[in-house]
KOLZA-782454 format. One record per residue: residue number from 1; residue in three letters; x, z, y of N, C-alpha, C in turn. Coordinates in nm, 2 decimals. Example, Ala and Ser with C-alpha at 12.3 -4.5 7.8 and 13.67 -1.06 7.14 Angstrom:
+-----+------+--------+--------+--------+--------+--------+--------+--------+--------+--------+
!  nr ! rest !    n.x !    n.z !    n.y !   ca.x !   ca.z !   ca.y !    c.x !    c.z !    c.y !
+-----+------+--------+--------+--------+--------+--------+--------+--------+--------+--------+
!   1 !  ALA !   1.32 !   0.78 !  -0.57 !   1.23 !   0.78 !  -0.45 !   1.32 !   0.78 !  -0.33 !
!   2 !  SER !   1.28 !   0.71 !  -0.22 !   1.37 !   0.71 !  -0.11 !   1.29 !   0.79 !   0.00 !
+-----+------+--------+--------+--------+--------+--------+--------+--------+--------+--------+
//
This chain:
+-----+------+--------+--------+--------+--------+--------+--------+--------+--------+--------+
!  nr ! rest !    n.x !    n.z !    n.y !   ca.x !   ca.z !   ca.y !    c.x !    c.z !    c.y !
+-----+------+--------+--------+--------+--------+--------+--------+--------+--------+--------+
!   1 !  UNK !  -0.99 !   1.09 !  -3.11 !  -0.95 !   1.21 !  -3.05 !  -0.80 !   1.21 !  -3.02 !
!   2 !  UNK !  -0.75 !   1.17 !  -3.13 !  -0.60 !   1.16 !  -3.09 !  -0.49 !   1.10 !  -2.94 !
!   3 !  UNK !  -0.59 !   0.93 !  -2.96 !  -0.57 !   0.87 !  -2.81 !  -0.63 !   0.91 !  -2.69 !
!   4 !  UNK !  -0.72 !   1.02 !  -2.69 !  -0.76 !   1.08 !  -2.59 !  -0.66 !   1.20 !  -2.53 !
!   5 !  UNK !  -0.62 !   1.29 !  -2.66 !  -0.53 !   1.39 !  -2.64 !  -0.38 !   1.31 !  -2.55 !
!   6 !  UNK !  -0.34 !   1.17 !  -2.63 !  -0.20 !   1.14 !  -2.60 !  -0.28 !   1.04 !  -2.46 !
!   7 !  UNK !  -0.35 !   1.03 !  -2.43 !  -0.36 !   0.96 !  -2.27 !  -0.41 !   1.11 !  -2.16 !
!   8 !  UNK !  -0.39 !   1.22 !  -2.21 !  -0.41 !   1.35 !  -2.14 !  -0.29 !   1.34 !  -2.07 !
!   9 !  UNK !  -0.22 !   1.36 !  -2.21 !  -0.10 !   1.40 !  -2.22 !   0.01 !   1.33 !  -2.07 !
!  10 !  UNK !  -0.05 !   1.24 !  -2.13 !   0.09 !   1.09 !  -2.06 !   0.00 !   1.12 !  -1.90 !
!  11 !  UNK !  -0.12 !   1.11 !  -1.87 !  -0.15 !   1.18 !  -1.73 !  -0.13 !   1.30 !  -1.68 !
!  12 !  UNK !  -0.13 !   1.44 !  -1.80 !  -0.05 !   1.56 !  -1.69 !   0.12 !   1.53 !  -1.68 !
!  13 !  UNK !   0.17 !   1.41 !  -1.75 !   0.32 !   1.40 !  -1.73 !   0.36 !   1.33 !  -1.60 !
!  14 !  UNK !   0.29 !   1.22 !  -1.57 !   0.25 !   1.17 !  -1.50 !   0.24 !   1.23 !  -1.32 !
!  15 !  UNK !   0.09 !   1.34 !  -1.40 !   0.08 !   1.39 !  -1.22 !   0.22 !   1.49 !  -1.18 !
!  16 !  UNK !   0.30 !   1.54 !  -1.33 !   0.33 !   1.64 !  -1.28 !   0.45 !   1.60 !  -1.20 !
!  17 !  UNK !   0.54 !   1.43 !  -1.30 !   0.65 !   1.44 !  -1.20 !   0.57 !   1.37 !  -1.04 !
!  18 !  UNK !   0.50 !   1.31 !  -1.02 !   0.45 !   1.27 !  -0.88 !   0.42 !   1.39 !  -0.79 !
!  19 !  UNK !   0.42 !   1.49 !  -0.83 !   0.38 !   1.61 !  -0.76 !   0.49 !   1.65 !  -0.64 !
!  20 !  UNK !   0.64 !   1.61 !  -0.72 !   0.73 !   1.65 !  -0.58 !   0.70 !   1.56 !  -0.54 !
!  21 !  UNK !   0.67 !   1.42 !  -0.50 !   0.67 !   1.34 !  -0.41 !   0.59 !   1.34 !  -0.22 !
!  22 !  UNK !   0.61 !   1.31 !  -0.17 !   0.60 !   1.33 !  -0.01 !   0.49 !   1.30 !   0.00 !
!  23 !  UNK !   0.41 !   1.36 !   0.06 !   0.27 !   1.32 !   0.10 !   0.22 !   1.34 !   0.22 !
!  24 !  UNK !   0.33 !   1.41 !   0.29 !   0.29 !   1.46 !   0.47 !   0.40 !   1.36 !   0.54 !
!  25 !  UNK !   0.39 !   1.40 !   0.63 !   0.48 !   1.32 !   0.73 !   0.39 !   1.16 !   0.83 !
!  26 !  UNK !   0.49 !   1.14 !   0.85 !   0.39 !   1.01 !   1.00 !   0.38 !   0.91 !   0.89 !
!  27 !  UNK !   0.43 !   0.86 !   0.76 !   0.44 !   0.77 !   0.67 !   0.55 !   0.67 !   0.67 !
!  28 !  UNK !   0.59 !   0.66 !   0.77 !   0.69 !   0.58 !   0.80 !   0.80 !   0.55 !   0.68 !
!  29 !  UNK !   0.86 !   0.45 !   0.66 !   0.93 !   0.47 !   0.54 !   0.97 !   0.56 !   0.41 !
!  30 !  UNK !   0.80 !   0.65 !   0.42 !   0.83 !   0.74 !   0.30 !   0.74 !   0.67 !   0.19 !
!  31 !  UNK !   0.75 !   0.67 !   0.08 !   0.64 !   0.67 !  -0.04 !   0.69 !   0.71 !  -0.16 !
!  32 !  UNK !   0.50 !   0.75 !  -0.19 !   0.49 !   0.83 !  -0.29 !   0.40 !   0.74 !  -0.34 !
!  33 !  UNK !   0.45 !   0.83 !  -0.51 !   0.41 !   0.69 !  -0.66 !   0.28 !   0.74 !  -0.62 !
!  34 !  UNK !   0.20 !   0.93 !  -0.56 !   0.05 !   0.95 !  -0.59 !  -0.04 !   0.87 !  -0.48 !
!  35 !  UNK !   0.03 !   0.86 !  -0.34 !  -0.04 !   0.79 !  -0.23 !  -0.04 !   0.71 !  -0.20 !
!  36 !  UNK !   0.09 !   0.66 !  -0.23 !   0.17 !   0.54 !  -0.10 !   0.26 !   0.56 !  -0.01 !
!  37 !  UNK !   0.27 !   0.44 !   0.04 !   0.33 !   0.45 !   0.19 !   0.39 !   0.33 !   0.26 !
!  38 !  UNK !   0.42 !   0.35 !   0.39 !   0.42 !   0.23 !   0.46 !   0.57 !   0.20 !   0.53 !
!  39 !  UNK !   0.60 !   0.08 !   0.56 !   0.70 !   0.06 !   0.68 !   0.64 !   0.00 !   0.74 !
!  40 !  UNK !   0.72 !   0.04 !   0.90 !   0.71 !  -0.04 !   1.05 !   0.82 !  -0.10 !   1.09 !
!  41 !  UNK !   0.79 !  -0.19 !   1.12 !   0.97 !  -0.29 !   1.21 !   0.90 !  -0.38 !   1.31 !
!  42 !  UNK !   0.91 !  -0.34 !   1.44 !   0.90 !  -0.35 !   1.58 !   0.99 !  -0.52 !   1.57 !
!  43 !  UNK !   0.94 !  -0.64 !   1.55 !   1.02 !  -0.78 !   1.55 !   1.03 !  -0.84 !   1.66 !
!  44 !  UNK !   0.96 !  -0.81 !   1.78 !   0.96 !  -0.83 !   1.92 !   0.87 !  -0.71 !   2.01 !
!  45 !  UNK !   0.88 !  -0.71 !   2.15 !   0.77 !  -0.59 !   2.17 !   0.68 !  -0.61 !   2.18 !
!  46 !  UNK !   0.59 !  -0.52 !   2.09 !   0.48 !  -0.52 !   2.08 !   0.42 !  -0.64 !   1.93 !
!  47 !  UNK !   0.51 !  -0.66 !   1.92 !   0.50 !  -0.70 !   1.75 !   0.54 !  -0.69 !   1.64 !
!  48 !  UNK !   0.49 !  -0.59 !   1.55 !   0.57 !  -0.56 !   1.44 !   0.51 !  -0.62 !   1.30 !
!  49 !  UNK !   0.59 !  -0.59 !   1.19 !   0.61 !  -0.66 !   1.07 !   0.55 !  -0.51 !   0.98 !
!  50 !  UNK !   0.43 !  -0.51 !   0.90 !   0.39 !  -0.34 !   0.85 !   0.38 !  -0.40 !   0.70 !
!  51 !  UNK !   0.42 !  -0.33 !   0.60 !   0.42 !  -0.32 !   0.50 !   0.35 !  -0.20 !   0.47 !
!  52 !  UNK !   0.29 !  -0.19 !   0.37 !   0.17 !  -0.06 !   0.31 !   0.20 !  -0.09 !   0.16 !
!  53 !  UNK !   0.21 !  -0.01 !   0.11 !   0.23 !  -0.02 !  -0.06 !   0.10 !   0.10 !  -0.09 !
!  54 !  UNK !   0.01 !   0.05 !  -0.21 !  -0.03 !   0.20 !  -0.26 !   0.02 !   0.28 !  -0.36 !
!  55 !  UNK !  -0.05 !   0.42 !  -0.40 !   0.03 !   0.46 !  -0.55 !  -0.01 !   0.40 !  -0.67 !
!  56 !  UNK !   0.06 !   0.42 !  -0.77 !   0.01 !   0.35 !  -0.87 !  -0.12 !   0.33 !  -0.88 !
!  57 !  UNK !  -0.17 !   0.25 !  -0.95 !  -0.30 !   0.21 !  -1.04 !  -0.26 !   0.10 !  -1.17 !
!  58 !  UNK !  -0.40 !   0.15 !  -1.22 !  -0.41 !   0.01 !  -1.33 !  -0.53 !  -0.03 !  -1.32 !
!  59 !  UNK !  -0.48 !  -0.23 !  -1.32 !  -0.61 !  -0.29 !  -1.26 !  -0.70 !  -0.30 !  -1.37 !
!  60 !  UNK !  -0.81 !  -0.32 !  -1.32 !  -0.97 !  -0.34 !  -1.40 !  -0.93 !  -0.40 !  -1.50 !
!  61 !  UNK !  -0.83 !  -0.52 !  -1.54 !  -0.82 !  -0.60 !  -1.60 !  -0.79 !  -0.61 !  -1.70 !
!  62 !  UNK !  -0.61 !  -0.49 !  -1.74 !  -0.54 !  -0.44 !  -1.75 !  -0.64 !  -0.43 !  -1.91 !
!  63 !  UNK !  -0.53 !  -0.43 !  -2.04 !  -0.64 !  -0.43 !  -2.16 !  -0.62 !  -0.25 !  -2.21 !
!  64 !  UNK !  -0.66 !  -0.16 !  -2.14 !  -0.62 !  -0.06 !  -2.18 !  -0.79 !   0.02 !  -2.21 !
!  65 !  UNK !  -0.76 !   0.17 !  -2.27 !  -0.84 !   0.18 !  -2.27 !  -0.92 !   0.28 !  -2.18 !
!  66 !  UNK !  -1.05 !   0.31 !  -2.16 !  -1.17 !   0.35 !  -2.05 !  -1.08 !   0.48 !  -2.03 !
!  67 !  UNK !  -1.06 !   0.58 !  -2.09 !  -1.02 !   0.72 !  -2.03 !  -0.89 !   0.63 !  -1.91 !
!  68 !  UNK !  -0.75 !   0.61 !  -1.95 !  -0.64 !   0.52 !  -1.88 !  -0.72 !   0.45 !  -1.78 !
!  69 !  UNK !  -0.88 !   0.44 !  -1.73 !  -0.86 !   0.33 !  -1.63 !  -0.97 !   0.42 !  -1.54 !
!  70 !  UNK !  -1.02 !   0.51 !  -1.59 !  -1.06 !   0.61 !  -1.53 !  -0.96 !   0.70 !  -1.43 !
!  71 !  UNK !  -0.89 !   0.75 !  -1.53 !  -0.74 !   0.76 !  -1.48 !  -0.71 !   0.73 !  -1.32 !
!  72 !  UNK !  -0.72 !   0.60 !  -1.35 !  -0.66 !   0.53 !  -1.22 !  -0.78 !   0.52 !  -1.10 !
!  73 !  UNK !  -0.89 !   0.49 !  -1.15 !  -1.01 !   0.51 !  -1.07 !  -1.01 !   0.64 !  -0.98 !
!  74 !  UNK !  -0.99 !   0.75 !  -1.07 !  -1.01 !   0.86 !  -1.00 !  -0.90 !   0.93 !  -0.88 !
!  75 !  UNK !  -0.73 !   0.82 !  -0.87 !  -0.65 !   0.90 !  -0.80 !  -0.65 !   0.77 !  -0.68 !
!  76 !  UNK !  -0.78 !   0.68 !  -0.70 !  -0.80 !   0.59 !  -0.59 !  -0.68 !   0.51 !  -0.48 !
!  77 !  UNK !  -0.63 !   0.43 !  -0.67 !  -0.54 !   0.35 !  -0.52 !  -0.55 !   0.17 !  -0.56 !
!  78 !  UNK !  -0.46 !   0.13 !  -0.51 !  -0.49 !  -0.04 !  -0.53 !  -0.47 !  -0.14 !  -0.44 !
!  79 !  UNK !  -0.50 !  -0.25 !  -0.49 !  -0.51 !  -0.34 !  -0.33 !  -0.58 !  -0.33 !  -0.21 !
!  80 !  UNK !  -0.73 !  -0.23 !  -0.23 !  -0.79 !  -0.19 !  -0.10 !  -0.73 !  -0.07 !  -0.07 !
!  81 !  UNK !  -0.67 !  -0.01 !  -0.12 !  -0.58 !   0.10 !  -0.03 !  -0.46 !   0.07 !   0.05 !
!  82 !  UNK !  -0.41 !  -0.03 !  -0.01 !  -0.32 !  -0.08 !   0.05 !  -0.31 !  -0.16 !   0.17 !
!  83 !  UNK !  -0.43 !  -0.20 !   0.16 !  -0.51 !  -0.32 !   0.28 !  -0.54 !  -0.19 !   0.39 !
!  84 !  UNK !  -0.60 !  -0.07 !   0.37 !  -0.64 !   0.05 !   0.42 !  -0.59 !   0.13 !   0.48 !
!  85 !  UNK !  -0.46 !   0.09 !   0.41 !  -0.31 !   0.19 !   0.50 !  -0.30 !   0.13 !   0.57 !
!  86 !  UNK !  -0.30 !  -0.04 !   0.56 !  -0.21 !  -0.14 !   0.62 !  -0.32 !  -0.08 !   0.76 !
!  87 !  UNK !  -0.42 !  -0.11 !   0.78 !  -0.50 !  -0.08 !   0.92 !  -0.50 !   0.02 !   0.96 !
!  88 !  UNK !  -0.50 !   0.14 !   0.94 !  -0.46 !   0.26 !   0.97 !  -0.28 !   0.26 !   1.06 !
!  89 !  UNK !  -0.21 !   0.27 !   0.98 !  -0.08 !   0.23 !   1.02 !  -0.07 !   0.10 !   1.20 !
!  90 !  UNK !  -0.15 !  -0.03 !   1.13 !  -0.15 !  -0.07 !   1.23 !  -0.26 !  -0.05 !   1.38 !
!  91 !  UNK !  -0.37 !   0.02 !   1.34 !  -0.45 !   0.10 !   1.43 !  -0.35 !   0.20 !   1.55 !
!  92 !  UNK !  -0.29 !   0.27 !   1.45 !  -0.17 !   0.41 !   1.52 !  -0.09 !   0.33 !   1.59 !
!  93 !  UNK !   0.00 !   0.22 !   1.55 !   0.12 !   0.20 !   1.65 !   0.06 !   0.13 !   1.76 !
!  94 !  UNK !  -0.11 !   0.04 !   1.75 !  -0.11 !  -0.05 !   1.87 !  -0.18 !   0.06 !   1.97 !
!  95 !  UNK !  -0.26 !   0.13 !   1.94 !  -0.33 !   0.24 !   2.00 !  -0.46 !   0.16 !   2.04 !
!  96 !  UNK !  -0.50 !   0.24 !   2.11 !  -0.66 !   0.17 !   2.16 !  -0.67 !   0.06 !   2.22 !
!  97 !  UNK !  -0.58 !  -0.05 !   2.24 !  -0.59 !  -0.13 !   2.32 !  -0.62 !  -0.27 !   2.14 !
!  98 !  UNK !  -0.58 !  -0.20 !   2.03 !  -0.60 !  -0.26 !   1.90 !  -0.49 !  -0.39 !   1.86 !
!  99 !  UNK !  -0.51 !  -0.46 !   1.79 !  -0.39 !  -0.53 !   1.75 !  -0.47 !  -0.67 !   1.67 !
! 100 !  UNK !  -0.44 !  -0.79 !   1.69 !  -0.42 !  -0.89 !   1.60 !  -0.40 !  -0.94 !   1.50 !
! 101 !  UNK !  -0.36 !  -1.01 !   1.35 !  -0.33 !  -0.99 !   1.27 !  -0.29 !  -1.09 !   1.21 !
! 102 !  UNK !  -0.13 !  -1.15 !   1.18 !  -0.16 !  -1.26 !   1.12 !  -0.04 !  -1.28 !   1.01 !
! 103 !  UNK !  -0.04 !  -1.36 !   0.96 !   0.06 !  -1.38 !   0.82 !   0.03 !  -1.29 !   0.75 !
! 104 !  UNK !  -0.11 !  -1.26 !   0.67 !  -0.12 !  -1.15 !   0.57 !  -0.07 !  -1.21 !   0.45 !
! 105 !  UNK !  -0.06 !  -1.08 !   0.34 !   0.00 !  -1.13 !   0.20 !  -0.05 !  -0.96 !   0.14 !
! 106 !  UNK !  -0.14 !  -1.00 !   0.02 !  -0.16 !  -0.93 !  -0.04 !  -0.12 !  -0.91 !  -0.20 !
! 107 !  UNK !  -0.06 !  -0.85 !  -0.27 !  -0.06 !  -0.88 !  -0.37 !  -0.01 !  -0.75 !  -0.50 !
! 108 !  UNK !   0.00 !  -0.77 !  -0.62 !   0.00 !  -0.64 !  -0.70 !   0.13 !  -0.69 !  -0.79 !
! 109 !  UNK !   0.19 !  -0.60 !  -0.80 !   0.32 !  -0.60 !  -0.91 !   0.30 !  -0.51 !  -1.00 !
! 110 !  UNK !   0.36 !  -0.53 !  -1.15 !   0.38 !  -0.44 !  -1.24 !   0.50 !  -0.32 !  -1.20 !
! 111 !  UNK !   0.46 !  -0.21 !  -1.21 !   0.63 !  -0.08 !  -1.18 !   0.64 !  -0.05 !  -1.26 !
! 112 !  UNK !   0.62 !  -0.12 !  -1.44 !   0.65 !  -0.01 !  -1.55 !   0.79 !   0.04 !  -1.51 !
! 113 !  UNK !   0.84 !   0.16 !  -1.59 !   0.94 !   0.20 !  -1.63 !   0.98 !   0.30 !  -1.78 !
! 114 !  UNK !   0.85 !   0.30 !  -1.81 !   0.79 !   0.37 !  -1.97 !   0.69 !   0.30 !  -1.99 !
! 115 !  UNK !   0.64 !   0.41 !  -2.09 !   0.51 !   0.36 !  -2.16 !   0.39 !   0.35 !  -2.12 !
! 116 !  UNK !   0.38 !   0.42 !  -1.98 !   0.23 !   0.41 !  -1.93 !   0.23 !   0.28 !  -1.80 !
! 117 !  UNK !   0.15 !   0.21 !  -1.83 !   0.10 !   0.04 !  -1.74 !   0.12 !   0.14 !  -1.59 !
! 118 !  UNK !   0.14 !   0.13 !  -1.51 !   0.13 !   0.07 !  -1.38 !   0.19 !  -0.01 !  -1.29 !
! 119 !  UNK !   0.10 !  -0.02 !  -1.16 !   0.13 !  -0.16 !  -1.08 !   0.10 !  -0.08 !  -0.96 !
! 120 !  UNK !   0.15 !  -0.16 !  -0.83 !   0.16 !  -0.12 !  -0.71 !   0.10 !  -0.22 !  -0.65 !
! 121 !  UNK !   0.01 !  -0.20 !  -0.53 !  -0.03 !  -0.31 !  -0.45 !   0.05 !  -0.26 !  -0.31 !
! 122 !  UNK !   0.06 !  -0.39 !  -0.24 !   0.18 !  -0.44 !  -0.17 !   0.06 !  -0.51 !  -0.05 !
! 123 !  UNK !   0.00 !  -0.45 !   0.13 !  -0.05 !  -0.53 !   0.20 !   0.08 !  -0.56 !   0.30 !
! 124 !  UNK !   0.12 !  -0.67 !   0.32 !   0.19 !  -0.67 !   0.44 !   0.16 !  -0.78 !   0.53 !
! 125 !  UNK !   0.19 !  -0.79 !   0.67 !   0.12 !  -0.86 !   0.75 !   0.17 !  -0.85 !   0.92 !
! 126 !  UNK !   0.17 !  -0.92 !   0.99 !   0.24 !  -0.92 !   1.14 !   0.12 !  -0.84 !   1.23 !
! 127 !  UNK !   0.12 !  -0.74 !   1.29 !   0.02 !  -0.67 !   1.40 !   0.07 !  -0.71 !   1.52 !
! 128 !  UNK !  -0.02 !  -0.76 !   1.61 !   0.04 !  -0.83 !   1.70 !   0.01 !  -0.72 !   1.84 !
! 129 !  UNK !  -0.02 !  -0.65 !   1.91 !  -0.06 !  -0.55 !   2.01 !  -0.10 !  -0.65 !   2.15 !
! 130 !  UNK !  -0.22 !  -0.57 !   2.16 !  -0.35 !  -0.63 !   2.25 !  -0.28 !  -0.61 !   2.39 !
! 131 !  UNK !  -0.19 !  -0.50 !   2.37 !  -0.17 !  -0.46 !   2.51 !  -0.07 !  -0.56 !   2.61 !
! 132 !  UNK !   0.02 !  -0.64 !   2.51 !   0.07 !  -0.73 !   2.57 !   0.02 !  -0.86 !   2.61 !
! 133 !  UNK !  -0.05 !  -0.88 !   2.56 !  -0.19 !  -0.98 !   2.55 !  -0.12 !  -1.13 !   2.57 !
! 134 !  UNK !  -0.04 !  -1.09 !   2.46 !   0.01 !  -1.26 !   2.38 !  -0.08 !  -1.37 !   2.38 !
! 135 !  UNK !  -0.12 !  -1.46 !   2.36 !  -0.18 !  -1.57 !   2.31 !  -0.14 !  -1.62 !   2.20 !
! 136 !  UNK !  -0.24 !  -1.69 !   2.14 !  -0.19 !  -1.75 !   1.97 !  -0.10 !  -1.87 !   2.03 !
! 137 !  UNK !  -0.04 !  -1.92 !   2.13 !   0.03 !  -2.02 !   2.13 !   0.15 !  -1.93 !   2.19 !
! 138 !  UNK !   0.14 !  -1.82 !   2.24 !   0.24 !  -1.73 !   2.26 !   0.33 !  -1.69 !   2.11 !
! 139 !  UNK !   0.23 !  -1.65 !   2.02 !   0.33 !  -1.59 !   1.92 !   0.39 !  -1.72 !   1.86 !
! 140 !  UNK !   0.29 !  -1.85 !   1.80 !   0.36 !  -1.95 !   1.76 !   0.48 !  -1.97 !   1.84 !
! 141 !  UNK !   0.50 !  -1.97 !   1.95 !   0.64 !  -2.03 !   2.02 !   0.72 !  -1.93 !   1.98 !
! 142 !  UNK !   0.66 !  -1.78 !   1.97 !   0.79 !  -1.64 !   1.93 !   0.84 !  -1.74 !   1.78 !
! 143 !  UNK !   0.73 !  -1.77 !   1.69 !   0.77 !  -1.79 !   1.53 !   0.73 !  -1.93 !   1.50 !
! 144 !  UNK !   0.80 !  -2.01 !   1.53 !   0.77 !  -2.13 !   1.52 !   0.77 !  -2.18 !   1.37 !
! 145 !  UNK !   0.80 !  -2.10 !   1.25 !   0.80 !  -2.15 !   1.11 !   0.65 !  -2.08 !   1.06 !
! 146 !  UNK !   0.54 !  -2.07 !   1.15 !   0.45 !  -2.02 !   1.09 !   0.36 !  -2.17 !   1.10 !
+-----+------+--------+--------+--------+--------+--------+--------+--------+--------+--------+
//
């Protein structure tokens, strides 16, 4: 009962400081520990460089215990959120004409800074836009170290 009360605890501390954090806006270089958030950088036209981070979680793996991973289950974030933003984000800037995708990198970091575990997932990746209608031997010659 006790680790139940003090993993309450450490979650309403938790939600409460994430509560000022930004949650509206176009997402653009804003984030929040509860949602996420993303950058855009335009590296030629019509090609940009999108980073998507999610908010915290703790992974499946993580030796903690079931309430702490429920926890995280329930404020749904991770590598597929971040994969999730990442196409959202990149959906918005190409528009309906859609986008290409290449140099992905997915991966999860530890953000402790106290006593409660969490980690951030990190999709980032090149969107390439349909509308200019590059060819893959087009962008190789833009980025020849690929």
């Amino acid at each position: 009962m006790n680790n139940l009360y003090k993993s309450c605890m450490i979650f309403m501390l938790t939600l409460g400081m994430t509560a000022c954090a930004s949650v509206d806006g176009d997402g653009r270089d804003d984030y929040s520990t509860l949602n996420g958030g993303d950058h855009v950088q335009e590296v030629r036209p019509d090609v940009f460089f999108i980073i998507s981070k999610s908010g915290y979680y703790v992974p499946d793996e993580a030796p903690l215990m079931l309430i702490d991973k429920l926890i995280s289950k329930a404020v749904g974030q991770g590598p597929a959120t971040a994969k999730q933003r990442w196409e959202m984000r990149a959906a918005a800037t190409c528009g309906a004409d859609g986008y290409r995708t290449f140099k992905v990198e997915t991966f999860s970091h530890s953000a402790n800074t106290g006593p409660y575990p969490r980690w951030i997932a990190t999709h980032a990746a090149y969107a390439v836009c349909n509308r200019k209608q590059y060819s893959d031997a087009d962008i190789k010659a833009l980025f020849p170290d690929w």
